[in-house]
PyMOL CGO cylinders between C-alpha atoms (Angstrom):
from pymol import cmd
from pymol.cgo import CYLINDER

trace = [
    CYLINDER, 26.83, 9.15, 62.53, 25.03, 8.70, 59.10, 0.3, 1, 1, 1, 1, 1, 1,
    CYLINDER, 25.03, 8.70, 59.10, 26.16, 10.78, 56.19, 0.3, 1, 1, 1, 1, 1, 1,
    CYLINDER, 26.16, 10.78, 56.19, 23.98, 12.14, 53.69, 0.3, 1, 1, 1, 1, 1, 1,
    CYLINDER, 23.98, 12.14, 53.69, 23.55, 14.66, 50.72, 0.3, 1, 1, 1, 1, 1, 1,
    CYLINDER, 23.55, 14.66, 50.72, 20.60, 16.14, 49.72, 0.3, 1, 1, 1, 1, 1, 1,
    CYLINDER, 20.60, 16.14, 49.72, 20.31, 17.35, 45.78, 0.3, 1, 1, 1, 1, 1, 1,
    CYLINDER, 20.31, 17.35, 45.78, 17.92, 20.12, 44.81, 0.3, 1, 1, 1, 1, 1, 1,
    CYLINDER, 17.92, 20.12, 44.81, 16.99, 19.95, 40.89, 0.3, 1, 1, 1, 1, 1, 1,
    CYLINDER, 16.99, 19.95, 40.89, 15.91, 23.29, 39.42, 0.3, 1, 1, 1, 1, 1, 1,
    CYLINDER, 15.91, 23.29, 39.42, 14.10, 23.32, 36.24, 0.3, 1, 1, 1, 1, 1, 1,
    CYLINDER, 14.10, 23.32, 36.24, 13.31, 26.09, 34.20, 0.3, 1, 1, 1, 1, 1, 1,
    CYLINDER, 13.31, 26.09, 34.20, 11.00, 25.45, 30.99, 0.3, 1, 1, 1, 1, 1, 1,
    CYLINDER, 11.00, 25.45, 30.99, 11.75, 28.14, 28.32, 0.3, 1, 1, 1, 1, 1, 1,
    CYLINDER, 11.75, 28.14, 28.32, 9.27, 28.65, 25.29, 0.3, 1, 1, 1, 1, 1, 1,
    CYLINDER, 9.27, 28.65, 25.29, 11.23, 29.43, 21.60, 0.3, 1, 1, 1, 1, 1, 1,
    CYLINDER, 11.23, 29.43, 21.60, 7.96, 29.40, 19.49, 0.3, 1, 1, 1, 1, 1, 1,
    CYLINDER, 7.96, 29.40, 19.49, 9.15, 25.93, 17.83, 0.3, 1, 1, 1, 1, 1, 1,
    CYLINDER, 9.15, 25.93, 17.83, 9.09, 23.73, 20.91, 0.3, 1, 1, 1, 1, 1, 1,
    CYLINDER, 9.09, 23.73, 20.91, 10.53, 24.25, 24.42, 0.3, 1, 1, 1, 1, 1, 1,
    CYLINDER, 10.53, 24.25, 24.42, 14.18, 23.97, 25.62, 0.3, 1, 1, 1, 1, 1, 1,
    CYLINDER, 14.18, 23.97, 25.62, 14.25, 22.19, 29.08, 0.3, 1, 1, 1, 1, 1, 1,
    CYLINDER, 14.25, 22.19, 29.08, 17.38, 23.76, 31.23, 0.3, 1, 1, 1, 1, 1, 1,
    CYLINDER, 17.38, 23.76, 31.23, 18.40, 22.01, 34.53, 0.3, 1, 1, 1, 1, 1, 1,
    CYLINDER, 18.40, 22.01, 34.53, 21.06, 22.55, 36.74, 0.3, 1, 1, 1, 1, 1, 1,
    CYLINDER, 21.06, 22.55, 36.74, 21.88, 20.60, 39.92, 0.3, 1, 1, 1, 1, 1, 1,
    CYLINDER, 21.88, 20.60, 39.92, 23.12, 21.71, 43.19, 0.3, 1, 1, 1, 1, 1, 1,
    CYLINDER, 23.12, 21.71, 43.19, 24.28, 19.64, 46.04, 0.3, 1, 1, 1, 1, 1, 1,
    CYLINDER, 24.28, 19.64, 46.04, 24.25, 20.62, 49.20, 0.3, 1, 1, 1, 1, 1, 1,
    CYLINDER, 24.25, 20.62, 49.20, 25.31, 18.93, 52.39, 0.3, 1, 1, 1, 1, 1, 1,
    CYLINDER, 25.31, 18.93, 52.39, 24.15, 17.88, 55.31, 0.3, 1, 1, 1, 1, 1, 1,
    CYLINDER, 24.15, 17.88, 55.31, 26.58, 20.24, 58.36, 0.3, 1, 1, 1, 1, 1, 1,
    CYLINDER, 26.58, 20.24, 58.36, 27.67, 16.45, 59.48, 0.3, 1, 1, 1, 1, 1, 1,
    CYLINDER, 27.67, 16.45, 59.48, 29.01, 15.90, 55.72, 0.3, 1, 1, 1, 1, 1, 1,
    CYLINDER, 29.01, 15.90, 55.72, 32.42, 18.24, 57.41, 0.3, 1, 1, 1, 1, 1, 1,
    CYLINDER, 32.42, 18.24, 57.41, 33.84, 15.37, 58.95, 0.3, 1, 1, 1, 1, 1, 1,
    CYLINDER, 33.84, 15.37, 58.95, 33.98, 13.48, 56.02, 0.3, 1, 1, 1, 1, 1, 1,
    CYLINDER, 33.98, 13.48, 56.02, 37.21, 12.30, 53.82, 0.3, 1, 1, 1, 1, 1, 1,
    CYLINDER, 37.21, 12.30, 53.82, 37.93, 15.67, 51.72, 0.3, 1, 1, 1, 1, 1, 1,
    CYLINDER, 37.93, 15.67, 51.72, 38.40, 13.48, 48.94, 0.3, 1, 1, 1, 1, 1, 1,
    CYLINDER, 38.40, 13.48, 48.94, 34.85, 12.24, 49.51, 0.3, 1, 1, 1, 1, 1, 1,
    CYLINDER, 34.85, 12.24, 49.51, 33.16, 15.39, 49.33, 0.3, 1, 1, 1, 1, 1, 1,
    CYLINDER, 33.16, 15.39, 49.33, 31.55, 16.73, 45.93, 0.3, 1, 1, 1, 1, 1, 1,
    CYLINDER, 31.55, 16.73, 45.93, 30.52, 20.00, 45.11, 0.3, 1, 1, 1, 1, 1, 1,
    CYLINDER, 30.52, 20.00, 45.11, 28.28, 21.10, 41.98, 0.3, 1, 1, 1, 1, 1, 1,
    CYLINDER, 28.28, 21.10, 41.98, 27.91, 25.05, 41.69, 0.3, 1, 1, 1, 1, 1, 1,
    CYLINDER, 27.91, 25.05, 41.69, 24.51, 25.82, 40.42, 0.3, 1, 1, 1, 1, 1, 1,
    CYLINDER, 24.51, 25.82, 40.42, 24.45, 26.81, 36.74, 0.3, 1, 1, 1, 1, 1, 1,
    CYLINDER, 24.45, 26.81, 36.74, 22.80, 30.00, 35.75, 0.3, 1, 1, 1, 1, 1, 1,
    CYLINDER, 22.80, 30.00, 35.75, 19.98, 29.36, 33.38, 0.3, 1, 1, 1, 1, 1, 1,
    CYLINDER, 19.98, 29.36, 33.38, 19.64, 31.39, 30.48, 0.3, 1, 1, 1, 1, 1, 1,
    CYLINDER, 19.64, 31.39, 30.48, 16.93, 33.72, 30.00, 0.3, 1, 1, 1, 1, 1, 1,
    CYLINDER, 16.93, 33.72, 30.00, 14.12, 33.44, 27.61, 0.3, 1, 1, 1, 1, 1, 1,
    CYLINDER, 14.12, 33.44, 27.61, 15.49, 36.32, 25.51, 0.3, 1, 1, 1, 1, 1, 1,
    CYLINDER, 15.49, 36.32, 25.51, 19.00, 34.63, 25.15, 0.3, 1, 1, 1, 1, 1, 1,
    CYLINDER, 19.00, 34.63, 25.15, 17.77, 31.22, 23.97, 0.3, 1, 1, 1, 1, 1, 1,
    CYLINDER, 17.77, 31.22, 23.97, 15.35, 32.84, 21.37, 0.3, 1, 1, 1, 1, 1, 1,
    CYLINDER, 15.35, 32.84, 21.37, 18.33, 35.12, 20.37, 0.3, 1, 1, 1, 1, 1, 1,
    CYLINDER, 18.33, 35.12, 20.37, 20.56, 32.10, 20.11, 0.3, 1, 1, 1, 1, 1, 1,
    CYLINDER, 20.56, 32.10, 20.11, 18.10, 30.28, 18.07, 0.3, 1, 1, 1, 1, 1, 1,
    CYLINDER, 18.10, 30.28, 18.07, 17.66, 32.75, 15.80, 0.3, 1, 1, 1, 1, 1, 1,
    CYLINDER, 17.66, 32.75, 15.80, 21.22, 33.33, 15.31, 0.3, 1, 1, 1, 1, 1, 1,
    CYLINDER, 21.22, 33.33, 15.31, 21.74, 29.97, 14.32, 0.3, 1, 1, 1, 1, 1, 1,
    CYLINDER, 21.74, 29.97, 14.32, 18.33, 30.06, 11.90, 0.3, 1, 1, 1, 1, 1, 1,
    CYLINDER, 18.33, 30.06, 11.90, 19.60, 33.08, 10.10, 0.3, 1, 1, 1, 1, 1, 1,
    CYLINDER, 19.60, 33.08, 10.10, 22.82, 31.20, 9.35, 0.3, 1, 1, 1, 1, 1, 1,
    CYLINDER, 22.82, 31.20, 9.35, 21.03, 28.16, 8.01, 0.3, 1, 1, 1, 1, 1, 1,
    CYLINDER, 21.03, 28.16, 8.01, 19.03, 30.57, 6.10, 0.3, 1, 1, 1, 1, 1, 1,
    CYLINDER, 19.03, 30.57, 6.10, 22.13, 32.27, 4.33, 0.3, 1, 1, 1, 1, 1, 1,
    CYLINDER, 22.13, 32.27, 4.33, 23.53, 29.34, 3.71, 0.3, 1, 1, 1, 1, 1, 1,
    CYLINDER, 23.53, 29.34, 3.71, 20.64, 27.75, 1.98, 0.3, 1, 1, 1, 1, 1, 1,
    CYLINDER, 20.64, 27.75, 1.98, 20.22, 31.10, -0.21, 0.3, 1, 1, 1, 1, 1, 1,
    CYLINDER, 20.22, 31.10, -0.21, 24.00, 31.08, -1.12, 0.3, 1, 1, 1, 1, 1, 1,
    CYLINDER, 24.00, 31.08, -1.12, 23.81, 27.42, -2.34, 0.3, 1, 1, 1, 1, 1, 1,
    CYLINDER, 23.81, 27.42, -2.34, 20.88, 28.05, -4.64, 0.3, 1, 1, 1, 1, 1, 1,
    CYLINDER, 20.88, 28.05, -4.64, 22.57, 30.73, -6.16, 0.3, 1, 1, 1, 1, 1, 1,
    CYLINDER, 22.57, 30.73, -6.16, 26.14, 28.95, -6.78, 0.3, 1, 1, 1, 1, 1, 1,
    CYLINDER, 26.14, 28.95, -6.78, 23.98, 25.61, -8.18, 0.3, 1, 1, 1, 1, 1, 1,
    CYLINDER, 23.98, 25.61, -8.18, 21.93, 27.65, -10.36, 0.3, 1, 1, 1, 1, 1, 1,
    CYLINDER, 21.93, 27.65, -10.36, 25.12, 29.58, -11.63, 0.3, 1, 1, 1, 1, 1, 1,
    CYLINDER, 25.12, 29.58, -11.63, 27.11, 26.15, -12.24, 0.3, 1, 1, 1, 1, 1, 1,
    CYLINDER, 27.11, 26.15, -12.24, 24.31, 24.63, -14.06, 0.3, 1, 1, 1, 1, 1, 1,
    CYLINDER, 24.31, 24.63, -14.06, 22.29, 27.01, -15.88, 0.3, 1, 1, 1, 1, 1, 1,
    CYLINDER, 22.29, 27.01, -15.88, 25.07, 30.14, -17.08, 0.3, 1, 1, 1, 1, 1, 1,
    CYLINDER, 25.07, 30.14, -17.08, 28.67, 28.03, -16.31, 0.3, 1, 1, 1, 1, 1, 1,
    CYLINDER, 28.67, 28.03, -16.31, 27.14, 24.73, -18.03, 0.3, 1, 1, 1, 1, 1, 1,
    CYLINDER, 27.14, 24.73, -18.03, 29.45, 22.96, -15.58, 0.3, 1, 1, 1, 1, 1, 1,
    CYLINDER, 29.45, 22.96, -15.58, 27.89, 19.20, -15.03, 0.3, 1, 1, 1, 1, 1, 1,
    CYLINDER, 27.89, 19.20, -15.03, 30.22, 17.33, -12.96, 0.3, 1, 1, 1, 1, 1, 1,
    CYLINDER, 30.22, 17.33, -12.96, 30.41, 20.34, -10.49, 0.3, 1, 1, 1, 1, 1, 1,
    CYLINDER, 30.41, 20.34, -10.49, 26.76, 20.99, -10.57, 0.3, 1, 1, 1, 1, 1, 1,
    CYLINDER, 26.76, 20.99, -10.57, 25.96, 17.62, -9.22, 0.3, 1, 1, 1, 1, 1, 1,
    CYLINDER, 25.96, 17.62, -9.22, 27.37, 18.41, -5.48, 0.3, 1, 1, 1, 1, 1, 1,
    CYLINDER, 27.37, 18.41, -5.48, 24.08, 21.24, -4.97, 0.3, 1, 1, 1, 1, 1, 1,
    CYLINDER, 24.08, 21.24, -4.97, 21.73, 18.45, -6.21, 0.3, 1, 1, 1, 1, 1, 1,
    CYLINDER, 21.73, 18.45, -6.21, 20.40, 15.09, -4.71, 0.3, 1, 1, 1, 1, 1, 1,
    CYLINDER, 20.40, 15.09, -4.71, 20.84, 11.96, -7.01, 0.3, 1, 1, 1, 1, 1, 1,
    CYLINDER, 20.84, 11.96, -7.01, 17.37, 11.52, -5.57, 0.3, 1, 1, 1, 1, 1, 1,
    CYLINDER, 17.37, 11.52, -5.57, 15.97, 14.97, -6.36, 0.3, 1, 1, 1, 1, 1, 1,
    CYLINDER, 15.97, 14.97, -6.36, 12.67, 15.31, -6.60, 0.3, 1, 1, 1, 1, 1, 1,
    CYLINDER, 12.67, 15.31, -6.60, 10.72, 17.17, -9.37, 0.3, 1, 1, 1, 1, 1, 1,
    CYLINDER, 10.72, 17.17, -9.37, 7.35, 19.11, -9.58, 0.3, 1, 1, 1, 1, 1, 1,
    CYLINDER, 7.35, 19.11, -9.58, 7.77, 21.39, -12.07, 0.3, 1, 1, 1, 1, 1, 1,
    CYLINDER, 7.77, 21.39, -12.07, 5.11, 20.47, -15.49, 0.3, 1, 1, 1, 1, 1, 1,
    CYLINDER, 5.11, 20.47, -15.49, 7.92, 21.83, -17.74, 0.3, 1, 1, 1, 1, 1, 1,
    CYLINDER, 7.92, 21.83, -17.74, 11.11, 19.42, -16.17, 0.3, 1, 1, 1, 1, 1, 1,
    CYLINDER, 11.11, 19.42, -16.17, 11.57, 15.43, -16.66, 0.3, 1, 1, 1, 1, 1, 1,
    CYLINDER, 11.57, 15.43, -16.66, 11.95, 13.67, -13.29, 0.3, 1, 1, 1, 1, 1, 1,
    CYLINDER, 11.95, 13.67, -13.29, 14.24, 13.53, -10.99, 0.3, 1, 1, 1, 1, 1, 1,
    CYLINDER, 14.24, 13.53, -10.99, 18.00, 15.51, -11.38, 0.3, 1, 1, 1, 1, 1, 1,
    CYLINDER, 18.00, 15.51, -11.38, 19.30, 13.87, -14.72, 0.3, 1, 1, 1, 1, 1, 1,
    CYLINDER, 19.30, 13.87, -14.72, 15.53, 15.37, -16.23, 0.3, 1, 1, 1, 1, 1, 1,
    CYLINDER, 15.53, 15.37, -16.23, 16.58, 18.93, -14.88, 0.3, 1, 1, 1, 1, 1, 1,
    CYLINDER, 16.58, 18.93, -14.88, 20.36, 18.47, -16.23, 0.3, 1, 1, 1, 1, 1, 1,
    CYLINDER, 20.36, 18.47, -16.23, 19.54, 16.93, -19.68, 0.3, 1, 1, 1, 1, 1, 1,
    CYLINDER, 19.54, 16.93, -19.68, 16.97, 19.69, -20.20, 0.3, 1, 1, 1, 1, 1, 1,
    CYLINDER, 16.97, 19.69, -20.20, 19.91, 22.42, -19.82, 0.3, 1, 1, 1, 1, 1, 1,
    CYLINDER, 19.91, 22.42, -19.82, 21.74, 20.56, -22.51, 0.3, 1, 1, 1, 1, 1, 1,
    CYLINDER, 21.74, 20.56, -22.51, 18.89, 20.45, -24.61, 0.3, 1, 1, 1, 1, 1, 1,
    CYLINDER, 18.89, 20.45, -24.61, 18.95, 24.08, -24.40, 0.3, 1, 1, 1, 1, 1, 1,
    CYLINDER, 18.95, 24.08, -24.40, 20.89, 26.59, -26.72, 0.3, 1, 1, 1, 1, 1, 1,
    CYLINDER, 20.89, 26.59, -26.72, 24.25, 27.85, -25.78, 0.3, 1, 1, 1, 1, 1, 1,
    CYLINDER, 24.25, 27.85, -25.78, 22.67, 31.46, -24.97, 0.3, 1, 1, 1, 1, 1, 1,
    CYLINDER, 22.67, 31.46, -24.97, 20.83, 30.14, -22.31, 0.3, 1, 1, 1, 1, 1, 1,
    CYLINDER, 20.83, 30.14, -22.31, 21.11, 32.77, -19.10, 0.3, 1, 1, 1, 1, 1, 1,
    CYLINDER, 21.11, 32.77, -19.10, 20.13, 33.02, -15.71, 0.3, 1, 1, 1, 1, 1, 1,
    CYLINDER, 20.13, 33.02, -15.71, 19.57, 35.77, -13.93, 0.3, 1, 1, 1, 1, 1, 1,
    CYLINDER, 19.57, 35.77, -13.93, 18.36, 35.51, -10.24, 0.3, 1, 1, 1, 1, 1, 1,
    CYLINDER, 18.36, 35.51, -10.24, 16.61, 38.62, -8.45, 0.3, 1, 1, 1, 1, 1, 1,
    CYLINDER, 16.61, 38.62, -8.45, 14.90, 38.52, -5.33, 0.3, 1, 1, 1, 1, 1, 1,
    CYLINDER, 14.90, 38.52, -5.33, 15.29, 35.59, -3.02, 0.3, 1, 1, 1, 1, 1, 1,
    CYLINDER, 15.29, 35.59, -3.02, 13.78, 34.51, 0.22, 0.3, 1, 1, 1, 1, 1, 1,
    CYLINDER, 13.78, 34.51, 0.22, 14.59, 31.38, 3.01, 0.3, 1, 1, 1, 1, 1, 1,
    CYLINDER, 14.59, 31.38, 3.01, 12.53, 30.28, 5.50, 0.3, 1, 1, 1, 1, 1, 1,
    CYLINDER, 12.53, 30.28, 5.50, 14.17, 27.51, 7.16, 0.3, 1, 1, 1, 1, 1, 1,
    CYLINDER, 14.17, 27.51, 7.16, 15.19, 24.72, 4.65, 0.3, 1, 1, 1, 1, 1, 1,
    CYLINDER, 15.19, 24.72, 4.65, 13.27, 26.55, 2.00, 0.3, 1, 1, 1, 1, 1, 1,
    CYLINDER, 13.27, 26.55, 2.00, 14.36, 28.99, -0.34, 0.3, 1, 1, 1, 1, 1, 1,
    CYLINDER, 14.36, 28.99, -0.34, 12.62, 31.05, -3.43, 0.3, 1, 1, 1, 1, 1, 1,
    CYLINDER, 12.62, 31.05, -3.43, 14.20, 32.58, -6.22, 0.3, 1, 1, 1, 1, 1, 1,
    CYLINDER, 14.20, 32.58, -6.22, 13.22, 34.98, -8.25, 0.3, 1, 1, 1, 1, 1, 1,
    CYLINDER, 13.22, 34.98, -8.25, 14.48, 34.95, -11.62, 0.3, 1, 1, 1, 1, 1, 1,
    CYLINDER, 14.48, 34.95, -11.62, 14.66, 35.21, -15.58, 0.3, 1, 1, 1, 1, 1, 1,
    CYLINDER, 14.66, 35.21, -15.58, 15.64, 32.64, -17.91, 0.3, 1, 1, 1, 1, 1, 1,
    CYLINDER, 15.64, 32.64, -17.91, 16.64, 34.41, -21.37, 0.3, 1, 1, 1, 1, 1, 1,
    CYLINDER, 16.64, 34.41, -21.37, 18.48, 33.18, -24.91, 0.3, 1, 1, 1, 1, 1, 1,
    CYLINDER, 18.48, 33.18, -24.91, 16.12, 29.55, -24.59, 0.3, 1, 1, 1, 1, 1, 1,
    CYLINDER, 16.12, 29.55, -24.59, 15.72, 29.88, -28.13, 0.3, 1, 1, 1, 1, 1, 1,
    CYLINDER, 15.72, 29.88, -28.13, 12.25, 31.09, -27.57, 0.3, 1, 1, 1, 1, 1, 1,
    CYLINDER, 12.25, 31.09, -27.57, 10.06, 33.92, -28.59, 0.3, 1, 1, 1, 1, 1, 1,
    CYLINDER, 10.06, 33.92, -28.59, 9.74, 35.15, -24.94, 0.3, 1, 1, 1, 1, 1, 1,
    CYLINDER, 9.74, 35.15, -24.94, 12.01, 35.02, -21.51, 0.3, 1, 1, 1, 1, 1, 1,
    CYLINDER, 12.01, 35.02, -21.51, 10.45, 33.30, -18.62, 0.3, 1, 1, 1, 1, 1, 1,
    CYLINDER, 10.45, 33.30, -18.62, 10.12, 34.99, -15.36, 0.3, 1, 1, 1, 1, 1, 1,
    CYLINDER, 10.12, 34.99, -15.36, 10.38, 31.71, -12.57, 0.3, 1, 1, 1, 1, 1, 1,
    CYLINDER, 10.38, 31.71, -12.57, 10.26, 31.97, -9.06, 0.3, 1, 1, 1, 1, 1, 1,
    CYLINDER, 10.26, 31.97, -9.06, 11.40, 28.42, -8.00, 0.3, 1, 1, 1, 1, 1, 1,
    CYLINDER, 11.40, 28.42, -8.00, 10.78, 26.61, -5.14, 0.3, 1, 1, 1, 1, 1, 1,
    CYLINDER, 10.78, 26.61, -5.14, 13.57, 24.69, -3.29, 0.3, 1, 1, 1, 1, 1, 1,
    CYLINDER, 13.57, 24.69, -3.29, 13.47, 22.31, -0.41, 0.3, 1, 1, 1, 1, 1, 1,
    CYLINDER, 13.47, 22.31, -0.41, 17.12, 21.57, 1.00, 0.3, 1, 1, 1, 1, 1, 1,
    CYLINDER, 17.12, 21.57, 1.00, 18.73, 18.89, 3.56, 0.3, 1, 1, 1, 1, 1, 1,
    CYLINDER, 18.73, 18.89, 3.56, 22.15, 17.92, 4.38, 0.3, 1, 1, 1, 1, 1, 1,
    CYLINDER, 22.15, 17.92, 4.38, 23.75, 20.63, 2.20, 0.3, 1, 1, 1, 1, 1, 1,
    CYLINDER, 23.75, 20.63, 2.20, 22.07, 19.84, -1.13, 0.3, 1, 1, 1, 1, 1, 1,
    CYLINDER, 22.07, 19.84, -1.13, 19.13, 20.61, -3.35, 0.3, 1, 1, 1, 1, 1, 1,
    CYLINDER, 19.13, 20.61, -3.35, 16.55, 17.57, -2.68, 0.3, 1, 1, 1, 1, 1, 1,
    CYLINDER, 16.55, 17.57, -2.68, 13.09, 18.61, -3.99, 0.3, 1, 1, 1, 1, 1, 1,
    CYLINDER, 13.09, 18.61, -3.99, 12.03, 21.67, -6.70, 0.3, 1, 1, 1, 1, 1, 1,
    CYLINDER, 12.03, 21.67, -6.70, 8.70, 23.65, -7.41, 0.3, 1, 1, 1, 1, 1, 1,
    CYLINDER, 8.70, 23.65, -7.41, 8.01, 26.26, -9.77, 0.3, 1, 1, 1, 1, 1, 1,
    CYLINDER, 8.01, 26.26, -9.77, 5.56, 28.81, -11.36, 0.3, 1, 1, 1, 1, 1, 1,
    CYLINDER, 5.56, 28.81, -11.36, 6.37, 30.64, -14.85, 0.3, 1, 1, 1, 1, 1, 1,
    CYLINDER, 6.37, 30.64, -14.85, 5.41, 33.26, -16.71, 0.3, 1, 1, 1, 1, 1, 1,
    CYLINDER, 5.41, 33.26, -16.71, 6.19, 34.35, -20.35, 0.3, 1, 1, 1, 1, 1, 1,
    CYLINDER, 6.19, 34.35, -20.35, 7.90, 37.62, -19.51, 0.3, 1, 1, 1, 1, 1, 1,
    CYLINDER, 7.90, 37.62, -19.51, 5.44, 40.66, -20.94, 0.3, 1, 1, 1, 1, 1, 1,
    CYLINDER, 5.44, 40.66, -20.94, 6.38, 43.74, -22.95, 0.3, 1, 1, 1, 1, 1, 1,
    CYLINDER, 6.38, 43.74, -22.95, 5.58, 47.24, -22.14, 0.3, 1, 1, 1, 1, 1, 1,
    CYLINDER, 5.58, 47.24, -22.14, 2.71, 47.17, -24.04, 0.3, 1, 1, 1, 1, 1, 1,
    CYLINDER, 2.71, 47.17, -24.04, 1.48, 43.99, -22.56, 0.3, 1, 1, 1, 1, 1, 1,
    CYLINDER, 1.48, 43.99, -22.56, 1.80, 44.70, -19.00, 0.3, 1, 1, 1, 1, 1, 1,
    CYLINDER, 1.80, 44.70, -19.00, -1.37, 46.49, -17.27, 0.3, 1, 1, 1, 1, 1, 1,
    CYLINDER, -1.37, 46.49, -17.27, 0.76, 47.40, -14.52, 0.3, 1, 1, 1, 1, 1, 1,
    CYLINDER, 0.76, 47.40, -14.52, 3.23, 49.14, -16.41, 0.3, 1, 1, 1, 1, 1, 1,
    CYLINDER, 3.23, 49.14, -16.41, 6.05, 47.97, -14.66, 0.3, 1, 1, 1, 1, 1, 1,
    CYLINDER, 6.05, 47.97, -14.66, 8.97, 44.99, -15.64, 0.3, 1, 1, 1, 1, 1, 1,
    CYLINDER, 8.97, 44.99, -15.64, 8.14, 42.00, -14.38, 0.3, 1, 1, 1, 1, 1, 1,
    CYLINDER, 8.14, 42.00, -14.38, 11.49, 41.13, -14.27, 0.3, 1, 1, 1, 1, 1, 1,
    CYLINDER, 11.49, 41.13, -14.27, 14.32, 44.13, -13.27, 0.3, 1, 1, 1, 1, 1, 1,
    CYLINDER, 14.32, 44.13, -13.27, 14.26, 47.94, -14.50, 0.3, 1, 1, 1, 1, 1, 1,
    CYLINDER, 14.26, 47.94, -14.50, 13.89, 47.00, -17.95, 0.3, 1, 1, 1, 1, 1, 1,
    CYLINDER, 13.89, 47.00, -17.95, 11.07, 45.20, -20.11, 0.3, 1, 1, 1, 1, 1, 1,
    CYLINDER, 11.07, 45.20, -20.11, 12.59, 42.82, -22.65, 0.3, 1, 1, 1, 1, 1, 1,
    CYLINDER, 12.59, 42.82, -22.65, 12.75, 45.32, -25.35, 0.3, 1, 1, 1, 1, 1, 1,
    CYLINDER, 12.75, 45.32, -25.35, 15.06, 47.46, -22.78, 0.3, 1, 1, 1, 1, 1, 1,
    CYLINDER, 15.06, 47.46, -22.78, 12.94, 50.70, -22.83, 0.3, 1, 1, 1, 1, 1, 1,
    CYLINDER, 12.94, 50.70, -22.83, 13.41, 51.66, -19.28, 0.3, 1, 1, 1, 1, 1, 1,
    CYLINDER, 13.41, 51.66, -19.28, 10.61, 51.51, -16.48, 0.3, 1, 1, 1, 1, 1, 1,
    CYLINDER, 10.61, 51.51, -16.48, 8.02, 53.51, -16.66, 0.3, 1, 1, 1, 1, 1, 1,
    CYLINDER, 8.02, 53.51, -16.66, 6.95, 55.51, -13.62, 0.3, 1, 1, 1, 1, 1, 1,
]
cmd.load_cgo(trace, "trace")
């Protein structure tokens, strides 16, 4: 008597916004004359439950978020070691050797960015404020004070990141404006205007 199995495939297709997770699981089932076979012939495959459409968008979000805080927390430490801690060698791990550079005010590439912080003065700060991820992308918001200049400048700064390091930059400053030069009234950069009267309500 001929022995046979017969395999049903289910396939669920779930939708996660960026693309679509394919989830299969296999059952097999045999045929009733399959019982006189060997036992160590038979095989058995339980069906898997497939995961709702709720749990794989919660799962991918999960893992997004993480990316996300990781991202932001390696900005912050590679802006730290290079701009306030002045700290070369160590600041070259959060930037590509092949980083590329948009910013009008920066030479090219990451030995324009570094030799410009050495060309600075030795009361060169940065302060970061608000910042943002989406994905691989993070922006800063921050002030750069003690450049030697009239006037701080208020940057938020564009960064583009892969494999665990800084690999492409974009910015747009502003000269930081005084109370008396600001229409809005408010800091443009904190609680305080650069002369440190406090905000104005």
């Amino acid at each position: 008597m001929a022995i046979y199995n017969e395999k049903a495939i289910h396939l669920a297709v779930l939708s996660i916004g960026v693309g679509a997770m394919f989830i299969a699981s296999f059952a097999s089932y045999a045929h009733p004359d399959f019982a006189n076979a060997q036992p160590n012939n038979r095989t058995s495959m339980q069906p898997q439950r497939i995961p709702s459409t709720q749990e794989v968008q919660n799962t991918t979000a999960n893992n997004y978020t993480g990316l996300e805080e990781k991202n932001k927390a390696l900005v912050l430490e590679g802006f730290n070691t290079l701009f306030n801690l002045r700290d070369y060698a160590a600041a070259e791990r959060y930037w590509s050797p092949n980083y590329i550079q948009h910013s009008a005010h920066i030479e090219p590439g990451r030995e324009g960015l570094f030799n410009l912080v050495k060309s600075s003065p030795p009361t060169l700060k940065y302060e970061p404020g608000t910042i943002v991820a989406d994905g691989d992308f993070v922006i800063v918001h921050g002030k750069f004070s003690g450049r030697g200049q009239p006037v701080n400048w208020i940057a938020a700064d564009i960064l583009y990141i892969k494999d665990g390091v800084m690999v492409e930059h974009w910015d747009v400053i502003q000269d930081e404006a005084s109370q008396e030069q600001s229409k809005s009234g408010l800091p443009m950069f904190g609680d305080k205007f650069p002369n440190n009267s406090s905000r104005t309500n």
